[in-house]
DSSP file (Angstrom, degrees, kcal/mol; ACC not computed):
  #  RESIDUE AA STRUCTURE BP1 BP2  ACC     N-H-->O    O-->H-N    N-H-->O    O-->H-N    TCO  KAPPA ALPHA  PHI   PSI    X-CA   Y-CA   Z-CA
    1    1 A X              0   0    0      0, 0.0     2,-0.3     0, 0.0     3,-0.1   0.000 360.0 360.0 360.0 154.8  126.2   97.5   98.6
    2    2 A X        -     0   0    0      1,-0.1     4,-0.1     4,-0.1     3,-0.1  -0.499 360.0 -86.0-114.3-176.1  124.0   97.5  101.5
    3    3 A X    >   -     0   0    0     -2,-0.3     3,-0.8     1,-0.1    -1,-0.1  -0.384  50.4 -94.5 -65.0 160.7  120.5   97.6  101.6
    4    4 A X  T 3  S+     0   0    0      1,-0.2    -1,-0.1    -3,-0.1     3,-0.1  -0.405 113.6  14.7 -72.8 137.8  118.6  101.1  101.6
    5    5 A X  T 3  S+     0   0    0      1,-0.2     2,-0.7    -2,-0.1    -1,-0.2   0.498  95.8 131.9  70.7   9.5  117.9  102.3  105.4
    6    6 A X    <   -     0   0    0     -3,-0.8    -1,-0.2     1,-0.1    -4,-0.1  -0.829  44.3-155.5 -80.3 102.2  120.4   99.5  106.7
    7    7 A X  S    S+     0   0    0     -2,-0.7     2,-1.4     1,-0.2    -1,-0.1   0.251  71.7  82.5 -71.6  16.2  123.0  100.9  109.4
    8    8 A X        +     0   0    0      2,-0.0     2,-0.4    83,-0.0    -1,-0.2  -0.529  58.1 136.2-102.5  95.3  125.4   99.2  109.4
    9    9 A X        -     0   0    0     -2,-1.4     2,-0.3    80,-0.3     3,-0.0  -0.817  47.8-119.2-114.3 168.0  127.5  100.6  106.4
   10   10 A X     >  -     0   0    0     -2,-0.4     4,-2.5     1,-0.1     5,-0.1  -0.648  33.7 -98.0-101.2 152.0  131.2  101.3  106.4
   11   11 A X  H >> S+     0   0    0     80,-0.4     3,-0.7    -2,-0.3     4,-0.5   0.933 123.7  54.8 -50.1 -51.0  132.7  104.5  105.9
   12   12 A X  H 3> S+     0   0    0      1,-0.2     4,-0.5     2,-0.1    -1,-0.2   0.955 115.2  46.6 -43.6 -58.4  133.5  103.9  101.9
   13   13 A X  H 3> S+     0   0    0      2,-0.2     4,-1.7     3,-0.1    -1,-0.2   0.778 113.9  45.5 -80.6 -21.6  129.6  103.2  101.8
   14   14 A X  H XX S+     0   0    0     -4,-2.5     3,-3.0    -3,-0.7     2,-0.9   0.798 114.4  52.9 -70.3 -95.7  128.5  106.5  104.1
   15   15 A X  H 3X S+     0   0    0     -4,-0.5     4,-1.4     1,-0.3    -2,-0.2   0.155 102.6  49.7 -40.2 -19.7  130.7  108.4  102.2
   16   16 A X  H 3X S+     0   0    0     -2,-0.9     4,-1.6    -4,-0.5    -1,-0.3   0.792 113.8  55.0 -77.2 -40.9  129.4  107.4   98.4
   17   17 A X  H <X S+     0   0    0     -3,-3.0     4,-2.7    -4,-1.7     3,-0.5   0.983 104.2  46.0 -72.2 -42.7  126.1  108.3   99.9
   18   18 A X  H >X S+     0   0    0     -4,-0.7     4,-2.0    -5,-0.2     3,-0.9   0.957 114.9  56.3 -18.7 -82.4  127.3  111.6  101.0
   19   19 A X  H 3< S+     0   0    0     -4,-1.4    -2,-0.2     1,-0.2    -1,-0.2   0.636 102.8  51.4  34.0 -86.2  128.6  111.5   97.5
   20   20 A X  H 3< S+     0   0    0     -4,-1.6    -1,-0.2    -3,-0.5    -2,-0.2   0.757 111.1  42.7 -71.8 -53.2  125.6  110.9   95.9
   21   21 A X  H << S+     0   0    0     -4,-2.7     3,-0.3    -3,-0.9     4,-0.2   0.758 107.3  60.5 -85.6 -10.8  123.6  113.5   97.4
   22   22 A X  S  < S+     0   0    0     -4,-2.0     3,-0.2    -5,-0.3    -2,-0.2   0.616  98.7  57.2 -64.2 -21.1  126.0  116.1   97.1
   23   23 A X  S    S+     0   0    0     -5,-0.3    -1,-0.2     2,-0.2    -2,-0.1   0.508  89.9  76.9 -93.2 -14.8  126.0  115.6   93.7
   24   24 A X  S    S+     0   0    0     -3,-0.3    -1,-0.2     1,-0.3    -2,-0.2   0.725 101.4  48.3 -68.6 -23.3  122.1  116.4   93.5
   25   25 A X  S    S-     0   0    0      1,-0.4    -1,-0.3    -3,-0.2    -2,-0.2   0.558 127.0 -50.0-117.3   3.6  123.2  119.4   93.9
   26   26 A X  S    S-     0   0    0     -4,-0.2    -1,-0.4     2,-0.0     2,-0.3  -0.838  71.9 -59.1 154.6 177.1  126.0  120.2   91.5
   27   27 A X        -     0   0    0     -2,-0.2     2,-0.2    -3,-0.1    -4,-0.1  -0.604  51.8-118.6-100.1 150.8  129.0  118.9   90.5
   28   28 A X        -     0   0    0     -2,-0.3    -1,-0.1     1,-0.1     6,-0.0  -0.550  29.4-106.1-119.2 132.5  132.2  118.1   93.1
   29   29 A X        -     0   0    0     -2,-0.2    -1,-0.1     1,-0.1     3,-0.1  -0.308  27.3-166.0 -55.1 147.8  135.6  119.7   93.0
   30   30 A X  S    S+     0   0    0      1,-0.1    -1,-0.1     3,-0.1     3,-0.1  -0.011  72.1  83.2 -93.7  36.7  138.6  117.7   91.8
   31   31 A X  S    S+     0   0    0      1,-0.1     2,-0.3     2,-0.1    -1,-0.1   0.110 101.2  32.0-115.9  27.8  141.4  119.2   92.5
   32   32 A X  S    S-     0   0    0     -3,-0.1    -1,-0.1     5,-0.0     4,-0.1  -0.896  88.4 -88.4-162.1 157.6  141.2  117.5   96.5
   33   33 A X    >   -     0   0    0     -2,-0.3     3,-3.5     1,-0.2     4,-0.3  -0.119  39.7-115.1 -61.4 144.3  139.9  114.5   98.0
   34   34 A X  T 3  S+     0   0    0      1,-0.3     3,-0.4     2,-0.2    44,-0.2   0.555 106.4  66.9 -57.1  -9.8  136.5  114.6   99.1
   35   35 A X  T 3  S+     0   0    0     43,-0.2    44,-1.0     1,-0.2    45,-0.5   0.603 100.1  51.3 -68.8  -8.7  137.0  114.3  102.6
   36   36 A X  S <  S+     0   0    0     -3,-3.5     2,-0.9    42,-0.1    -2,-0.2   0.107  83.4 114.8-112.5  20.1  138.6  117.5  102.7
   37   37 A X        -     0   0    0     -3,-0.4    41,-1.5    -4,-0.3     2,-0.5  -0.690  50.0-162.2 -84.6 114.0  135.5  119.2  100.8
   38   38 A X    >>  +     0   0    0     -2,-0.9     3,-1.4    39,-0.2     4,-1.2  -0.361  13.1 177.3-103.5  66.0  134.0  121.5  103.0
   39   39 A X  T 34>S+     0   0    0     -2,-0.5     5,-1.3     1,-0.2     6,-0.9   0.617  73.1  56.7 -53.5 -35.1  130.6  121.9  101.2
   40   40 A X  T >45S+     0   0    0     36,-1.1     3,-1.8     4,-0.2    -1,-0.2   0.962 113.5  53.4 -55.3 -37.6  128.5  124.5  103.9
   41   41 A X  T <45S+     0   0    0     -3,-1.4    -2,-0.2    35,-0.3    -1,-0.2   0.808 104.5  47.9 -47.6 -56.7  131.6  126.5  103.1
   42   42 A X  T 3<5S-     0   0    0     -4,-1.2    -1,-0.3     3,-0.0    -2,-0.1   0.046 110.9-114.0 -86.7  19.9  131.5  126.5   99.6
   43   43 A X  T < 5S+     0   0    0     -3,-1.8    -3,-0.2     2,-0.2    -2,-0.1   0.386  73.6 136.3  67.0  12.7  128.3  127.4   99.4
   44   44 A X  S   <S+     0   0    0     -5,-1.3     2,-0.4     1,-0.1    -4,-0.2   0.649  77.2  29.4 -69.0 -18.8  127.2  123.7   97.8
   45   45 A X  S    S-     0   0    0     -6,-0.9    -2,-0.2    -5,-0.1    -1,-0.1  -0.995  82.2-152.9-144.7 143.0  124.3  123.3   99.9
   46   46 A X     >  -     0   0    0     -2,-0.4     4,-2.2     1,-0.0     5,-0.1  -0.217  42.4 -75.9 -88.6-162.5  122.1  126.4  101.5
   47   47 A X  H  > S+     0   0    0      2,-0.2     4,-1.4     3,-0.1    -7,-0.0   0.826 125.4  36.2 -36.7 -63.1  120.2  126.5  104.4
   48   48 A X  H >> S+     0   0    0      1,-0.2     3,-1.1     2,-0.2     4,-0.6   1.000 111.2  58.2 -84.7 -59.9  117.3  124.8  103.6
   49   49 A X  H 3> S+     0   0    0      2,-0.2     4,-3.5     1,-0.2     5,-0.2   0.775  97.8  61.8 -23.1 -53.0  118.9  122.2  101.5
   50   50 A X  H 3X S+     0   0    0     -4,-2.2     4,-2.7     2,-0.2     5,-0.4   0.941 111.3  49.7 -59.6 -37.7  121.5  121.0  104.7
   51   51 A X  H XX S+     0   0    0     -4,-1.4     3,-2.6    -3,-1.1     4,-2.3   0.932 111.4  39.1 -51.5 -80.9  117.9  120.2  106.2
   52   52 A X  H 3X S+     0   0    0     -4,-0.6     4,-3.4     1,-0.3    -2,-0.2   0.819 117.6  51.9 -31.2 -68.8  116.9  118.6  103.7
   53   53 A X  H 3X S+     0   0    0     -4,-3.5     4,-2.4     1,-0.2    -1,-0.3   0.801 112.4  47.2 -32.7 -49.4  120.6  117.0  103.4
   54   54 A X  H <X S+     0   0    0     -4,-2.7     4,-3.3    -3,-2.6    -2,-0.2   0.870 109.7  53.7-101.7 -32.5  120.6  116.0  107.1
   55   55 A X  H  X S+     0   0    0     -4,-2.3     4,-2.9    -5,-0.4    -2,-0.2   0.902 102.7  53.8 -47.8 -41.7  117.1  114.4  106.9
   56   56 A X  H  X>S+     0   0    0     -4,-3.4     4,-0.7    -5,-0.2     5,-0.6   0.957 112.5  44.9 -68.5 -55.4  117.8  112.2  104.1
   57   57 A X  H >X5S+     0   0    0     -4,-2.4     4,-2.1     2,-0.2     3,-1.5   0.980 108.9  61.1 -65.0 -40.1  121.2  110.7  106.3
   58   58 A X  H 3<>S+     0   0    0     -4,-3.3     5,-1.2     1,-0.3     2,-0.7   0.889 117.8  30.8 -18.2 -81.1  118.8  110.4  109.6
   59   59 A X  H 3<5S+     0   0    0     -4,-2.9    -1,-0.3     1,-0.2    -2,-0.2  -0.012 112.2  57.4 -90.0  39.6  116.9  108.2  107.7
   60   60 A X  H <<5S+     0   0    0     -3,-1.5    -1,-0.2    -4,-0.7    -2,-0.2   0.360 126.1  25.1-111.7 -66.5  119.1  106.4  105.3
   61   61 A X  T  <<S-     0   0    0     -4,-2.1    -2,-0.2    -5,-0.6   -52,-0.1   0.395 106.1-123.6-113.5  33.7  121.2  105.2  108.1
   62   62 A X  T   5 +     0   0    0     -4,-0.5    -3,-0.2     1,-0.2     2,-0.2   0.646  69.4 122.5  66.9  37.5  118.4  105.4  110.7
   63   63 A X      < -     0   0    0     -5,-1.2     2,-0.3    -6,-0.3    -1,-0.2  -0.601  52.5-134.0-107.2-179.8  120.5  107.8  113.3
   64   64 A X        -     0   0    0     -2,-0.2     2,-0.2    -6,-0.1    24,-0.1  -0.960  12.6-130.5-131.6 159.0  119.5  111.3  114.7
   65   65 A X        -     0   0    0     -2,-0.3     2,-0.3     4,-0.0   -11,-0.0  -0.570  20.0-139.1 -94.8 172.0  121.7  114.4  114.9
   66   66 A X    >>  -     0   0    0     -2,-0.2     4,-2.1     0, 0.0     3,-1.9  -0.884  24.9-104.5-124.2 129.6  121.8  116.1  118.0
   67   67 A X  H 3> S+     0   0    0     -2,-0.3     4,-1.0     1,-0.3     5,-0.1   0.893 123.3  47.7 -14.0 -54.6  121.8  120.2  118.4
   68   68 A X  H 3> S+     0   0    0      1,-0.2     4,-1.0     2,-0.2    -1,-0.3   0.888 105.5  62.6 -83.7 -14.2  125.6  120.4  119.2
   69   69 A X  H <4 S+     0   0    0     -3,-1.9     3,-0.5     1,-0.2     6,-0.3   0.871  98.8  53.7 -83.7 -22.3  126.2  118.0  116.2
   70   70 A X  H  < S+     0   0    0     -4,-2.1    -1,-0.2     1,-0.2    -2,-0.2   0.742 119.0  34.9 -81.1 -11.8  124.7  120.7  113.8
   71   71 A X  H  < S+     0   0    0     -4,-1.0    -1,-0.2    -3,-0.3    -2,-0.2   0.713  90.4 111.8-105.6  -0.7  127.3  123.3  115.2
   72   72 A X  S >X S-     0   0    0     -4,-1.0     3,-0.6    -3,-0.5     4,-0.5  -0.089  75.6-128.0 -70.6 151.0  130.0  120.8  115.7
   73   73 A X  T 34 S+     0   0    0      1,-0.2     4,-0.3     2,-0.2     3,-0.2   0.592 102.2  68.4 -82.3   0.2  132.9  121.7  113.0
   74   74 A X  T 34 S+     0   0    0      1,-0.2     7,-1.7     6,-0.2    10,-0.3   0.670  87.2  64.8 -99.4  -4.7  133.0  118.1  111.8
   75   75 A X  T <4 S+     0   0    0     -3,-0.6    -1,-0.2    -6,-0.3     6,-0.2   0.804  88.8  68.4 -55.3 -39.4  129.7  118.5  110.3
   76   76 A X  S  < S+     0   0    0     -4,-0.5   -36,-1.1    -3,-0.2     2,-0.3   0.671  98.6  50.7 -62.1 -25.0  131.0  121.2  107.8
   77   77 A X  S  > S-     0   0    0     -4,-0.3     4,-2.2   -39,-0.2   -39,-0.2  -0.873  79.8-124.9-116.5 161.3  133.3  118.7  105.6
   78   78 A X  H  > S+     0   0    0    -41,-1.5     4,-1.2    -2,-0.3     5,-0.2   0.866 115.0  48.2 -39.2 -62.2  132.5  115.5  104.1
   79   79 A X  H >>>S+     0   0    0    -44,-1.0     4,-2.9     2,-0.2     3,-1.5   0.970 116.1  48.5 -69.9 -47.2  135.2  113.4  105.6
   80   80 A X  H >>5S+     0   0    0    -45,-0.5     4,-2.7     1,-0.3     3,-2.0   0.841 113.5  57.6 -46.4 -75.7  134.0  115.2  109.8
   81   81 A X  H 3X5S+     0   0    0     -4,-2.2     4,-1.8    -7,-1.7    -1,-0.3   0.512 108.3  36.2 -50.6 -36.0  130.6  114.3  108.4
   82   82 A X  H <X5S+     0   0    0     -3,-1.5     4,-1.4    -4,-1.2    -1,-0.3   0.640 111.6  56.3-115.2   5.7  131.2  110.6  107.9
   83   83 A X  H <X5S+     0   0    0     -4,-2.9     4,-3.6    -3,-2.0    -2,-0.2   0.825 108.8  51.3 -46.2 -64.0  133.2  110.3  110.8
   84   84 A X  H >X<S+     0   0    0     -4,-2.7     4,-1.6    -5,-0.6     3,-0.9   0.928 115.2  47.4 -34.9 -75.5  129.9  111.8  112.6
   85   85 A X  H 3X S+     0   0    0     -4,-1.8     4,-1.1     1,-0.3    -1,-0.2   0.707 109.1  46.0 -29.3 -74.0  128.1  109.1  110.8
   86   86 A X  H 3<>S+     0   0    0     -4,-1.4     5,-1.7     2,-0.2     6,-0.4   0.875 111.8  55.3 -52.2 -42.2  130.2  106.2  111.5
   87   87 A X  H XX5S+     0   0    0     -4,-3.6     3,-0.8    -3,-0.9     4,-0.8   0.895 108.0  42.8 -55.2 -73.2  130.3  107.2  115.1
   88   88 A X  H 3<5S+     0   0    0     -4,-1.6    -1,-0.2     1,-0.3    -2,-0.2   0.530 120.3  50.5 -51.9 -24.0  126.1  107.4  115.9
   89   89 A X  T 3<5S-     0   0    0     -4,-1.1    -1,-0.3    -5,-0.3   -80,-0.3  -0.103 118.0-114.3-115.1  41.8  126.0  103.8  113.6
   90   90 A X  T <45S+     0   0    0     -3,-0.8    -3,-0.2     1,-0.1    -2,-0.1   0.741  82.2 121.5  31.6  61.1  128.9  102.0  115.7
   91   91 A X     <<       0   0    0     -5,-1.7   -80,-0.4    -4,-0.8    -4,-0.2   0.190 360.0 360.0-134.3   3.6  131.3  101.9  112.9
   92   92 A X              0   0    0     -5,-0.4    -5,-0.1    -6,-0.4    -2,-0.1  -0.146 360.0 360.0  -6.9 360.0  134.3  103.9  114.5
């Protein structure tokens, strides 16, 4: 595992942390993989919570979202999201 607030992580390791906070907030389907969990969708996180949500990855893995990434559709699922994620920490 890599250190807290370290960016260089790999997608498996963005993606437990995803995970991780997603799970803060209730418990995560299984009947599909979690990259195809579309959590704004499913109402798993509100409004204020995806703030919350999107602060915590800024500074976990020291990037910023941009305005078009918070309407971008790849934000909405887990797997778009650490795609996003990989991209902004050069890990594509």
């Amino acid at each position: 595992m890599i250190a807290p607030n370290d960016p260089a992580a790999t997608k498996a390791e963005i993606c437990q942390f995803l995970v991780e906070l997603l799970r803060e907030k209730g418990a995560l389907p299984e009947d599909l993989p979690i990259s195809c969990y579309r959590y704004l969708d499913k109402g798993h996180i509100d409004s204020l919570s995806f703030i919350r949500f999107l602060f915590r990855i800024e500074e976990r893995f020291a990037i910023q979202f941009s305005e078009s990434d918070l309407i971008d559709e790849k934000i909405r699922s887990v797997g778009g999201l650490v795609a996003l994620i990989a991209e902004r920490t050069g890990q594509s």
